[in-house]
C-alpha positions in Angstrom: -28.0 -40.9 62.9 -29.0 -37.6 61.0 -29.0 -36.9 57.2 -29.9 -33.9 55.1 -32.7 -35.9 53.1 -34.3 -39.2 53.7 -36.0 -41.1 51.3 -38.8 -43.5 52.0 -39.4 -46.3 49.0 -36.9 -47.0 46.1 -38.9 -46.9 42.8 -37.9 -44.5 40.2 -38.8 -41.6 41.6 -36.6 -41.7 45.0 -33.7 -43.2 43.1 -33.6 -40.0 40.7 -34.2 -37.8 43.3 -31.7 -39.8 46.0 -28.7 -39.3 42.8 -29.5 -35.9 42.2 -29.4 -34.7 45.6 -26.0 -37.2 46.6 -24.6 -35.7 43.5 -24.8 -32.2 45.1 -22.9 -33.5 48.1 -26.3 -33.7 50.4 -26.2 -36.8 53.1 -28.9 -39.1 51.4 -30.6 -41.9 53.0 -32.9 -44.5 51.1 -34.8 -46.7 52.7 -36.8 -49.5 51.1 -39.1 -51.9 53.3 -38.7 -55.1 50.7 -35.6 -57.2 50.9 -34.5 -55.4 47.4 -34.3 -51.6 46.2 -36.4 -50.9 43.2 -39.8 -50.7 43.8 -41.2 -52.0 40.2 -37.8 -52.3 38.5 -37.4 -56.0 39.7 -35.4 -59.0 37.4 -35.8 -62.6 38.4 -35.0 -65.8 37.5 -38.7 -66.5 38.3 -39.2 -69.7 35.9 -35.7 -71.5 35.6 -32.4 -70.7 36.1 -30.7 -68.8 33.4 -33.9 -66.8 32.3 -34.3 -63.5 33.4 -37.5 -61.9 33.5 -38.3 -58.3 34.7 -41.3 -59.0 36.9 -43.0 -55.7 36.2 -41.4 -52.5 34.8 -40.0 -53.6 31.4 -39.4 -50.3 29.0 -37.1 -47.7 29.7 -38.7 -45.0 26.8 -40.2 -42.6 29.4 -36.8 -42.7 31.3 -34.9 -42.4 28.6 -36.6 -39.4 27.2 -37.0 -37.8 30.4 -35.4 -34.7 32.0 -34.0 -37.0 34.4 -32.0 -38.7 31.8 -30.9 -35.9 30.3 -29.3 -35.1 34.1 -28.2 -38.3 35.3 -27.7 -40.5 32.2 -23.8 -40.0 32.0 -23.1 -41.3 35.5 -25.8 -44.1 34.9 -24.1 -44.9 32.0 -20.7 -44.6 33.7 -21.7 -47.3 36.6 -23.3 -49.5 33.9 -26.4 -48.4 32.7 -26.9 -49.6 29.2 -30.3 -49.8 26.5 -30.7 -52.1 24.4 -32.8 -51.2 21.1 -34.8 -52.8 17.9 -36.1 -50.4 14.9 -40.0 -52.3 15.3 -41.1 -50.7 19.0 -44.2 -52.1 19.0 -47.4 -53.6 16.9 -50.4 -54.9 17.3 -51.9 -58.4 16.4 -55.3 -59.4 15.5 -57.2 -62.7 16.1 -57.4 -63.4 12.5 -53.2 -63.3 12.1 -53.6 -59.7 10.6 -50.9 -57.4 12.2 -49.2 -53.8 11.9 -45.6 -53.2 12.7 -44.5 -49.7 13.7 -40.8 -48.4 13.1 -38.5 -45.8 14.5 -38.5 -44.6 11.2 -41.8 -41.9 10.1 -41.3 -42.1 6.4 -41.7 -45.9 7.1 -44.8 -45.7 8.9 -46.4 -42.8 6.8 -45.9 -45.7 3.9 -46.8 -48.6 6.0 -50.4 -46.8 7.6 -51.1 -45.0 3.9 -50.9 -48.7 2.1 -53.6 -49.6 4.2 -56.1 -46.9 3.6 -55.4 -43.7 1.6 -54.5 -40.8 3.6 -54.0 -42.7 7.0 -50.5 -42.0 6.6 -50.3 -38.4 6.5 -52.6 -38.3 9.7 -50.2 -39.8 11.5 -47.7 -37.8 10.1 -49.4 -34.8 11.3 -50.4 -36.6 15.1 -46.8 -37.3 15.7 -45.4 -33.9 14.3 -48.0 -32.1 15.9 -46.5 -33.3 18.9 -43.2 -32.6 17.8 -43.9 -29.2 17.6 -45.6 -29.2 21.0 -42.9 -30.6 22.5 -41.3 -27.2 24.7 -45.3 -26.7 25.3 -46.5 -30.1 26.0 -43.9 -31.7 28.1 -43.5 -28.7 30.5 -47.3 -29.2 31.1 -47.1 -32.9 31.3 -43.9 -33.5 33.3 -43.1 -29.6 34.7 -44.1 -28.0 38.3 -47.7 -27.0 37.4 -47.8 -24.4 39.9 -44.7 -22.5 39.1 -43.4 -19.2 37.3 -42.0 -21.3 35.0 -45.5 -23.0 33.8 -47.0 -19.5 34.0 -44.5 -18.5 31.4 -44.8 -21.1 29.2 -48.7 -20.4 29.4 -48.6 -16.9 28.9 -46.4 -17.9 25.9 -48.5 -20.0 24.3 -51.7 -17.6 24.7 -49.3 -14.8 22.9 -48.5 -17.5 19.9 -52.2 -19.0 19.8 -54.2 -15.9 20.9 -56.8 -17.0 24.0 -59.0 -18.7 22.0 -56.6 -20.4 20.2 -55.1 -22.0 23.6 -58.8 -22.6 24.7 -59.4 -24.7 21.9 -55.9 -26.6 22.1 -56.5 -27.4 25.5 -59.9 -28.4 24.4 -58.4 -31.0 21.6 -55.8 -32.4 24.2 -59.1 -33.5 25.9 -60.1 -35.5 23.6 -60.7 -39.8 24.4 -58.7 -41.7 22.2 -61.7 -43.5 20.6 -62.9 -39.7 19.5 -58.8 -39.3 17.8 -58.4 -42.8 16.5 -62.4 -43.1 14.9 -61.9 -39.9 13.1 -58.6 -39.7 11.8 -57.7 -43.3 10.9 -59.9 -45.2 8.3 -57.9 -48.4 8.6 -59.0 -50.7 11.8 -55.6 -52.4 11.9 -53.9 -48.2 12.6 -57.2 -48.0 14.9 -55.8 -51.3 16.9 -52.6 -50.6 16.9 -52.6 -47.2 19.0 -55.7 -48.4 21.5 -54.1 -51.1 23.7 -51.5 -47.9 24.8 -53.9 -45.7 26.7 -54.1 -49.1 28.8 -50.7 -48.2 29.5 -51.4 -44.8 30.5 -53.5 -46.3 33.0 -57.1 -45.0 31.0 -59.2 -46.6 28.3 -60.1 -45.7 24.9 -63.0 -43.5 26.3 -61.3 -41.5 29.2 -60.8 -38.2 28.8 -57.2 -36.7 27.8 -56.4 -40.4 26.6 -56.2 -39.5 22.6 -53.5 -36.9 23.4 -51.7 -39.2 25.9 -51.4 -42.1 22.6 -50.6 -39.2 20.5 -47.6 -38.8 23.0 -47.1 -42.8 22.9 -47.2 -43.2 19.3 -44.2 -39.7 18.9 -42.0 -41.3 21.9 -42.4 -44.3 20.6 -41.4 -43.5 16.9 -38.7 -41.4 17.7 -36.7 -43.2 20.9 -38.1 -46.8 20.6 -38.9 -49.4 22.9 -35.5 -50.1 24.7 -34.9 -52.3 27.4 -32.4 -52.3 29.5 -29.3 -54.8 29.0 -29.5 -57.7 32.3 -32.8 -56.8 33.2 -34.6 -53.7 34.6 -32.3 -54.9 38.2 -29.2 -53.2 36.5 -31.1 -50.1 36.5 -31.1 -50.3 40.2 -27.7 -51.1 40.3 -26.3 -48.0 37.9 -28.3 -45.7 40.3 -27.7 -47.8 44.2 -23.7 -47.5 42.7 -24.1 -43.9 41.5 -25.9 -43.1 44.9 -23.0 -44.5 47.0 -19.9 -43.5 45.5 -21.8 -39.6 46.0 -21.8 -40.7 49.8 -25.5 -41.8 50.0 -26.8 -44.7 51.0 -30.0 -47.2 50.5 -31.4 -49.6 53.3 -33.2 -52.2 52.4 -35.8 -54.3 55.0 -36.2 -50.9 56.6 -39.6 -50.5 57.3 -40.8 -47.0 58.3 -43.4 -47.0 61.2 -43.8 -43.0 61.1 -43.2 -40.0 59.8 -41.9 -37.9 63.0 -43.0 -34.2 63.2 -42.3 -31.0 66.0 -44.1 -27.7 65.8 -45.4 -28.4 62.0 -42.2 -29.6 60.9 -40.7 -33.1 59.7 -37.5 -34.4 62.1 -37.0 -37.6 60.7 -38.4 -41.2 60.8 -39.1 -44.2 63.0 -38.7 -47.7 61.7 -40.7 -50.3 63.0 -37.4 -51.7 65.2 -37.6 -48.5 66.7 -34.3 -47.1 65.7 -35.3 -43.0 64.7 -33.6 -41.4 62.2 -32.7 -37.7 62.1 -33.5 -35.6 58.5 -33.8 -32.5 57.1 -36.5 -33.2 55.1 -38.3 -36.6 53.8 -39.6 -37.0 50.8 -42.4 -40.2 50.7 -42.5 -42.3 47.8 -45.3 -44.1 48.6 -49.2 -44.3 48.3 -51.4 -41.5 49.5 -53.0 -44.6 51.6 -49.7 -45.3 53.6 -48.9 -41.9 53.8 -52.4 -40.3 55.6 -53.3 -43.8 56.8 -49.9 -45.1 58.5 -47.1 -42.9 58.4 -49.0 -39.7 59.4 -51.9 -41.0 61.3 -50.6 -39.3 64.4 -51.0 -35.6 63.2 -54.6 -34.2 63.1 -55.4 -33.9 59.0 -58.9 -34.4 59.0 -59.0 -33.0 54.7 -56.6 -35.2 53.7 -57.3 -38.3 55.8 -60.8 -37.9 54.2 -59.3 -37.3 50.5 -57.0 -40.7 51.1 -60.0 -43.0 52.1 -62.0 -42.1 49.1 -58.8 -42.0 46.8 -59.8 -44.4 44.1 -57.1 -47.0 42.4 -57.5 -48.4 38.8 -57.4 -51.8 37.4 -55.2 -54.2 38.6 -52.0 -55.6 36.9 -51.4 -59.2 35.6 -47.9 -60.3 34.9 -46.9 -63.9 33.0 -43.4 -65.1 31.9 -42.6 -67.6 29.9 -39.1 -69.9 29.5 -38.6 -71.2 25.6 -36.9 -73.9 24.7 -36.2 -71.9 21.2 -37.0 -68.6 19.7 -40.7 -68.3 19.2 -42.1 -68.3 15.6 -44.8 -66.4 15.1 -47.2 -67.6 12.8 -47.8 -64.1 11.6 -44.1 -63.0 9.7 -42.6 -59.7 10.8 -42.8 -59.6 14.2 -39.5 -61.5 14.9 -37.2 -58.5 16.2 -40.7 -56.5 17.9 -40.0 -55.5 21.2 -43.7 -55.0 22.4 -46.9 -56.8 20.6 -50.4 -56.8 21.3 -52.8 -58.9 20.5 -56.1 -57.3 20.1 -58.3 -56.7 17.4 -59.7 -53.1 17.7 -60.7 -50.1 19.2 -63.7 -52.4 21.2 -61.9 -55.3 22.3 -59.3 -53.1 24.0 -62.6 -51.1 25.8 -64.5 -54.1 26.2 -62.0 -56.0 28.4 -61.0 -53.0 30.5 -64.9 -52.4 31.4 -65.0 -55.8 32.4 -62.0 -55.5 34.7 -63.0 -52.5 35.6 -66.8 -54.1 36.5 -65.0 -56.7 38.6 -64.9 -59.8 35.8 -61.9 -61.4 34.1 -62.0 -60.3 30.6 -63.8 -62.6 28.8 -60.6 -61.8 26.1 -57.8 -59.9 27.7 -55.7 -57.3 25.9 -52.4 -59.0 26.0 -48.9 -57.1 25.8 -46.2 -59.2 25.0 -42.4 -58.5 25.4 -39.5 -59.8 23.4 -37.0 -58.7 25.5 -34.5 -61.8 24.3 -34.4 -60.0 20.8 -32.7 -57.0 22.0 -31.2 -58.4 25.1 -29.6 -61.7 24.3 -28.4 -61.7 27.8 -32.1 -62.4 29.6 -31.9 -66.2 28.3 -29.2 -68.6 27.8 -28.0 -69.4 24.0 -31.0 -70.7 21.9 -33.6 -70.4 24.5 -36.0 -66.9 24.8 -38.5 -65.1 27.7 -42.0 -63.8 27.2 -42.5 -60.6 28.9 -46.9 -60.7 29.0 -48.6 -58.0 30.5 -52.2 -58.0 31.2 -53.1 -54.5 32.3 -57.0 -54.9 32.8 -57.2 -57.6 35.1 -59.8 -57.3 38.4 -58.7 -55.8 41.1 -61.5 -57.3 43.2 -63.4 -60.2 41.7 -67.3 -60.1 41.0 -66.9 -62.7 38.1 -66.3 -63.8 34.9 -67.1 -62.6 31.5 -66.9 -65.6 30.0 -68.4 -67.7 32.5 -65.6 -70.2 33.0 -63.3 -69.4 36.0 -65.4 -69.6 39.1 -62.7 -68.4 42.0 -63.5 -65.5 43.6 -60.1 -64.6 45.8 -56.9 -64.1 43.9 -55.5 -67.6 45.1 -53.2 -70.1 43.2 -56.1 -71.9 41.2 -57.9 -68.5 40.5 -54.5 -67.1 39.1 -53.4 -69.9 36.7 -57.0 -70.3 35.7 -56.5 -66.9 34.4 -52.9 -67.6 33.3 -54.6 -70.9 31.1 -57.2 -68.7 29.4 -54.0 -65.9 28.5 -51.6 -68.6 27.5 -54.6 -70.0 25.0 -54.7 -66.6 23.1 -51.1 -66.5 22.8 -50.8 -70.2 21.8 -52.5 -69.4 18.7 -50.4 -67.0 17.1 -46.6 -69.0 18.1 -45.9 -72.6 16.1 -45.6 -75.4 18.3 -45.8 -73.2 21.5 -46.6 -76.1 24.0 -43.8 -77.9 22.5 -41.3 -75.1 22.9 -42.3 -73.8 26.5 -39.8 -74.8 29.4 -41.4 -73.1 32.3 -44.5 -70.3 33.3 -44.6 -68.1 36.2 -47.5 -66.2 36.9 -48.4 -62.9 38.9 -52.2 -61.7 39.9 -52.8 -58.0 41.5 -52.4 -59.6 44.5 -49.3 -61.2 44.2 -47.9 -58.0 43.0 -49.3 -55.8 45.7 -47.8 -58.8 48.1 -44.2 -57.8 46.5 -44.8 -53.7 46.4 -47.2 -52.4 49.1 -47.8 -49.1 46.9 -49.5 -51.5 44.2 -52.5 -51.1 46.2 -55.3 -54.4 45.1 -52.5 -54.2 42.0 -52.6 -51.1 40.5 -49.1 -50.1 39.1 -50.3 -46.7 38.3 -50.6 -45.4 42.0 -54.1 -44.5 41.4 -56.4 -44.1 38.8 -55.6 -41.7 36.3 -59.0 -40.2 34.9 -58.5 -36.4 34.9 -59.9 -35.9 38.7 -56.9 -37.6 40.1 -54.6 -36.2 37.6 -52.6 -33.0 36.7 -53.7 -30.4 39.2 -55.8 -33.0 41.2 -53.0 -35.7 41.7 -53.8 -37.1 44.2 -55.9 -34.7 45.8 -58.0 -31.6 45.1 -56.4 -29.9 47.5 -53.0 -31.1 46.6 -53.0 -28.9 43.5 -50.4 -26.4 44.3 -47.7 -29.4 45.5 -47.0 -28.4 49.3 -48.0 -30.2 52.4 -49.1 -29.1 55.2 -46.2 -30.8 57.0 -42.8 -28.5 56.3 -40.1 -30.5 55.1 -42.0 -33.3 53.9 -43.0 -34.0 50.2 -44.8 -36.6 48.7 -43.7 -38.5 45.4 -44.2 -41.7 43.4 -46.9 -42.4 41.0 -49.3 -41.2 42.8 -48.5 -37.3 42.3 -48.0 -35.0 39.5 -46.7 -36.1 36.7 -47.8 -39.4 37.6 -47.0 -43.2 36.7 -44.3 -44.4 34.5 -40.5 -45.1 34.6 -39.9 -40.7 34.0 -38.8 -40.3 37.3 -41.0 -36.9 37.2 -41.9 -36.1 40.8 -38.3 -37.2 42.5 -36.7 -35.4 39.8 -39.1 -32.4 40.7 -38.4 -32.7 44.2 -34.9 -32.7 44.0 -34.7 -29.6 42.0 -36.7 -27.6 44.6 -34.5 -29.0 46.9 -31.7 -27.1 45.0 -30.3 -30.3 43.0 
């Protein structure tokens, strides 16, 4: 068998670039090593029947408002690709009941944040439009080819508009950690809370580098296209692009596990599964961690720079994922936050770093930042009549465990008793803000960094973010130093996925990179 491209891994990245290229007329193979395509984009009945939860990936806003979108959303939308929306993206909730709503309306919110201190409001107008303006700039740095006449353009460009000093200090104020942005421009702590938990999201914290600018990005994507969701579960995502991918003559494989990468004379041929069976390609583009790349699927060929680069590649935090089945639609104690499609509870700037340095030390955070999805409200579909899911994220949980900040859970290994020990001390927090909660839930399922990384061999200890993102292993250094300028040293092959510029998220950035130089 022989194709013009084969893909290896089915997240985001390898479905947009597997539709472009099939949409050209190319001979596309994907092939996925789980029993389902999908790679993070997985729905379940995971508690009961009848209640659909999205394992992992949740919110389609980086999709949504991404150049691959603009290219594929038609024919997406054409094999049954559909978002569901709510005007209140996001808030955040304190400990004390106190909470902020945010709206996909900025008149609203300039109102809303100048109410609660004098002034707050027009900063935010200025954050957001500031990266309105940006936008041509910002985006073709954050999700463009960095090493490309293109970029060099838009550089050159902006050095003309700003003058060099000018673009020296923009660059320098993109630089700046959120707690730096959020501490002084924002006098009132509930604006301060609302914005922190996001550069979790980003993979950072409040104190990494570049993280102010990447919530400034948050807070204008967030305002402007929502938090949508996509209607069945983040599964019919799959499904639009694995029926868009087909009927263009391309195909995905799933439990097709590749063994190796096979190369002649410095140049890709194809593939070897672990049944043995070898597959014939023009190129392959891997969608997979820099660790299964250099440490399984290449470990034949002699790259002594980049086998040394992937062993001291570090990952981030790990993920924790908890769903809940409701016997009725929760009430929060707190009004408002009914129709919110993403909450978290957290009370500041410092509780959102404090539990992320614990995590990222080793402990369970002594109180974890907790994200928690709605997705009922916009999706009726995800629950039968009546009933409701919780979506919770924890995205500062231990990779590897040293301890516990709180002194309480005294497991070690990421087993069943060490993960719903964890699962209790979330599910207390939450308790408190919902009436009745233990009265109302019908089910909990529970997933720890292992269980995730059992499900998706890319989430290495956990990490959905394919690495850690501090600026290092970012931008020009994703994944590698020596990575900067995008080509391997392997012709015909190309890495994509999370771990390589423009990073994590549901964007699709790197396979819809990929695809374009491939002539998509």
């Amino acid at each position: 068998m022989a194709v013009d491209h084969l893909i290896i891994g089915s997240g985001i990245n390898a479905l947009v670039a597997a539709a472009m290229l099939a949409r050209k007329g190319k001979r596309v193979l994907v092939l996925e090593r789980e029993a389902v395509a999908g790679g993070c984009m997985r729905t379940e009945e995971c508690t009961l029947p009848g209640f659909r939860h999205d394992v992992m990936a949740a919110t389609f806003v980086l999709f949504l408002t991404s150049p691959a979108h603009a290219e594929l959303g038609a024919d997406l939308a054409r094999h049954g690709l559909e978002f569901c929306h709510t005007k209140h993206p996001t808030a955040v909730l304190r400990s004390d009941g106190a909470a902020l709503v945010l709206e996909t309306d900025r008149a609203a919110n300039v109102a809303a944040f100048n109410a609660l201190a004098a002034g707050d409001g027009d900063w935010h107008a200025r954050d957001v439009g500031g990266i309105e303006a940006d936008a041509p700039f910002l985006f073709g740095l954050l999700g463009g080819k960095l090493w490309s006449w293109p970029t060099l353009k838009l550089v050159f460009g902006q050095a003309r508009k700003r003058g060099l000093q000018g673009l020296a200090a923009w660059f320098g104020s993109a630089l700046t950690p959120a707690r730096g942005w959020l501490e002084t421009t924002y006098q009132s702590p509930l604006v301060q809370a609302l914005w922190a938990p996001w550069t979790l999201h980003t993979g950072l914290t409040p104190e990494s580098t570049y993280s102010g600018q990447m919530g400034k990005v948050i807070a204008f994507a967030l305002e402007a296209a929502g938090a949508p969701v996509v209607k069945g579960g983040s599964a019919a995502a799959v499904g639009a692009f694995a029926s868009l991918i087909t009927e263009k003559g391309g195909e995905i494989r799933t439990n097709a596990d590749v063994e190796r990468i096979l190369v002649e004379d410095g140049k890709v041929t194809g593939v070897r599964l672990t049944t043995g069976e070898e597959i014939m390609a023009g190129s392959v583009l891997a969608s997979v961690a820099p660790g299964q790349l250099f440490g399984r699927l290449l470990d034949h060929l002699h790259l002594p720079d980049d086998k040394a680069a992937a062993q001291t590649y570090r990952h981030g935090r790990g993920n924790f994922q908890l769903h809940f089945a409701l016997d009725r639609q929760p009430e929060w104690l707190t009004p408002g936050l009914d129709d919110v499609a993403l909450i978290h509870l957290a009370d500041s700037i410092d509780s959102v770093s404090k539990s992320a340095n614990e995590a990222e030390r080793g402990m369970f955070p002594e109180t974890p930042t907790i994200c928690v999805g709605q997705p009922h409200r916009l999706d009726p579909t995800r629950a039968p009549e009546g009933k409701a899911v919780l979506w919770l994220q924890i995205p500062d949980a231990p990779r590897v465990i040293k301890g516990d900040a709180a002194g309480e859970i005294t497991g070690r290994e990421w087993d069943e008793a060490t993960r719903e020990a964890f699962a209790d001390r979330i599910e207390a927090i939450l308790a408190r803000h919902i009436k009745d909660f233990s009265a109302i839930k019908l089910a909990r399922r529970a997933y720890s960094p292992a269980d995730l990384a059992a499900m998706n061999v890319n989430l290495v200890g956990g990490d959905p973010y394919g690495g850690a993102c501090s600026i290092d292993q970012f931008f020009l250094w994703r994944p590698f130093p020596q990575s900067g300028k995008g080509g391997m040293k392997v012709r015909g092959l190309i890495h994509i996925g999370a771990s390589t510029h423009p990073g994590p998220g549901l964007g699709g950035g790197s396979g819809f990179l990929a695809a374009k130089g491939l002539g998509a």
